[in-house]
C-alpha positions in Angstrom: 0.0 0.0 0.0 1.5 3.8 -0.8 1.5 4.9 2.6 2.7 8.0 3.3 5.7 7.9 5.7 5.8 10.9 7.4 2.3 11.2 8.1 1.0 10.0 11.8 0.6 6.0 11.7 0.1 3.6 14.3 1.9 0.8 13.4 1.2 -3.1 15.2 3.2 -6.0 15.0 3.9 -9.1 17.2 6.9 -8.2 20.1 8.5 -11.9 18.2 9.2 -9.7 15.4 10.0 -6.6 17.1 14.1 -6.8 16.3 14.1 -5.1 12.7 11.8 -2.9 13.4 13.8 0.4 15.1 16.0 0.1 11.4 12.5 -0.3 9.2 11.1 3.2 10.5 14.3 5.2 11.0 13.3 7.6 8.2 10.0 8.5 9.7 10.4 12.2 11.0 8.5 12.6 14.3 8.3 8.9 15.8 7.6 7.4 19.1 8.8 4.2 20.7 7.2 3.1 23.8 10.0 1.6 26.2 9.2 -0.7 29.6 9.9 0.8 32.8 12.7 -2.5 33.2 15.9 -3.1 32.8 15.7 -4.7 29.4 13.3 -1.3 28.5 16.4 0.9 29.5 18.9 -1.7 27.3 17.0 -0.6 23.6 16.5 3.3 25.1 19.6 4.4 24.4 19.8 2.9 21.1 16.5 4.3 20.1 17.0 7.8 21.0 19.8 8.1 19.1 17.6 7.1 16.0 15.8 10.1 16.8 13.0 8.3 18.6 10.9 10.4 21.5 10.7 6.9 24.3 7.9 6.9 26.3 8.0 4.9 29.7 5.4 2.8 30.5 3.5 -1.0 29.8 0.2 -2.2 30.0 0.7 -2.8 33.0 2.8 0.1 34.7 2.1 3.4 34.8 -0.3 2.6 32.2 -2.6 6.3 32.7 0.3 8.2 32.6 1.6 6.7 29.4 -1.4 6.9 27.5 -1.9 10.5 28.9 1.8 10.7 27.4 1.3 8.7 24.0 -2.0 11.1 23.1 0.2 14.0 23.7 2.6 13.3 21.5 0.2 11.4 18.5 -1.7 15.0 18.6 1.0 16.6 17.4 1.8 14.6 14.3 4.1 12.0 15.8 3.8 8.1 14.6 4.6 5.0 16.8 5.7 1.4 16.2 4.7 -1.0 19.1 3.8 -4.8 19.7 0.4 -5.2 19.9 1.2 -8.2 22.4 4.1 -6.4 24.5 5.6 -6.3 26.9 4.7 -9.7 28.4 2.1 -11.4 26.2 0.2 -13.4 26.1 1.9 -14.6 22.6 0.1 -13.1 19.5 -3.2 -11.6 22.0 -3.7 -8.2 20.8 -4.0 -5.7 23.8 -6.1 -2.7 23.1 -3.8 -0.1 24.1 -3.0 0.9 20.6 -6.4 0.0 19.5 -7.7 2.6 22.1 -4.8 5.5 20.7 -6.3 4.9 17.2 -9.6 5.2 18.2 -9.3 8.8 20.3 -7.1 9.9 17.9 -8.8 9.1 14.4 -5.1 7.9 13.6 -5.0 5.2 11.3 -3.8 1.8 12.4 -1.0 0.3 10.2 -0.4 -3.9 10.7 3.0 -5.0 10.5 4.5 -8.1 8.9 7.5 -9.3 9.2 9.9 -12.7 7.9 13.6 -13.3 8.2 15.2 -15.9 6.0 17.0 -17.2 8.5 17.0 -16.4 12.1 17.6 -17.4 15.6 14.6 -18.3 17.9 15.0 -17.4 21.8 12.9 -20.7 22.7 13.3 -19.4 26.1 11.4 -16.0 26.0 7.5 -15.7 26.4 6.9 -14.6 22.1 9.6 -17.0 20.7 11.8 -13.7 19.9 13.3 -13.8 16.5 16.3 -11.9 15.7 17.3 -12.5 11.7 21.4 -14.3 11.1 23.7 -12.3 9.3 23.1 -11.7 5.7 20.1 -12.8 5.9 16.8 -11.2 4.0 13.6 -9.8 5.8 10.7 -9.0 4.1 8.4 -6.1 5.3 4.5 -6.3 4.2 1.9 -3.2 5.4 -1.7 -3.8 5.9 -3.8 -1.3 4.3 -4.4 1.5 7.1 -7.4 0.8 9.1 -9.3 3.6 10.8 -11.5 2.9 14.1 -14.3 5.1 14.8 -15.4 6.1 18.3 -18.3 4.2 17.7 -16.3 1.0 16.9 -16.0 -2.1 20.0 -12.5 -2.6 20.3 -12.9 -6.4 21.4 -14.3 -7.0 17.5 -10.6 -5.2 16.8 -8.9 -7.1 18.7 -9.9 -10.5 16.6 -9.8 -8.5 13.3 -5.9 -6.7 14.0 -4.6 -10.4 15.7 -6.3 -12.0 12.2 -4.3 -9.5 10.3 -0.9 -9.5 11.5 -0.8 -13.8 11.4 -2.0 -13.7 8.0 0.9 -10.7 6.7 3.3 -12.7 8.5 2.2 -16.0 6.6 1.6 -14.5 3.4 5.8 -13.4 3.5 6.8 -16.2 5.4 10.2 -17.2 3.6 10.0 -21.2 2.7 
């Protein structure tokens, strides 16, 4: 789909795929990453804010209010943010509605992600089954066509549609 870049997106994916995905939107202008209020969130900060992110602080779980309060702020005035959908502690591939709830206050269209390495590593041991591509290896990046909730819309039918969406970019580019 021609998307336009620079104009304000939310873009979903699963946190699995979430390795490529600082590098895939480093051209975007004004862009947000939301970071967890952990060690591992302060670990990808640094990195991220010298990409020219603006990190906001916060889960689903911790200081939730004040990072939506935070996120709204910063979508109002033209910014875009990549996030998992399923982040920061899953379940695996169950969209939350945090970003479904952004879109909806905001009338700022929500962008799925899809993402495939040719070859990559698995961490078997994390909650997603984190994938982070081998050297040399290709990745293939699909958009969804933008989808725009109105206030009127029940997030819980989202939730089915987005988690629909995302599985069936990621098998539609799956490398074989």
């Amino acid at each position: 789909y021609g998307i336009d870049m620079q104009k304000p997106h939310i873009y979903g994916f699963w946190h699995s795929k979430l390795f490529i995905t600082p590098i895939f939107f480093k051209d975007v202008e004004k862009k947000l990453a939301m970071s967890s209020p952990t060690k591992d969130g302060e670990l990808i900060s640094v990195p991220l804010e010298k990409m020219g992110y603006v990190l906001v602080r916060g889960s689903s779980d911790k200081n939730q209010i004040s990072s939506t309060i935070s996120l709204l702020k910063y979508l109002k005035k033209g910014y875009s943010i990549g996030t998992p959908l399923d982040g920061p502690k899953g379940p695996k591939e169950k969209a939350k509605k945090g970003l479904l709830y952004l879109s909806q206050k905001t009338s700022i269209p929500l962008v799925l992600v899809g993402i495939s390495y040719s070859k990559k590593w698995i961490l078997k041991k994390t909650w997603d089954k984190f994938e982070i591509p081998k050297p040399f290896s290709k990745v293939k990046i699909f958009l969804s066509e933008p989808i725009t909730i109105s206030d009127k819309d029940d997030l819980d039918k989202y939730t089915e549609i987005i988690e629909n969406g995302i599985n069936s970019l990621n098998n539609q580019i799956e490398f074989r």
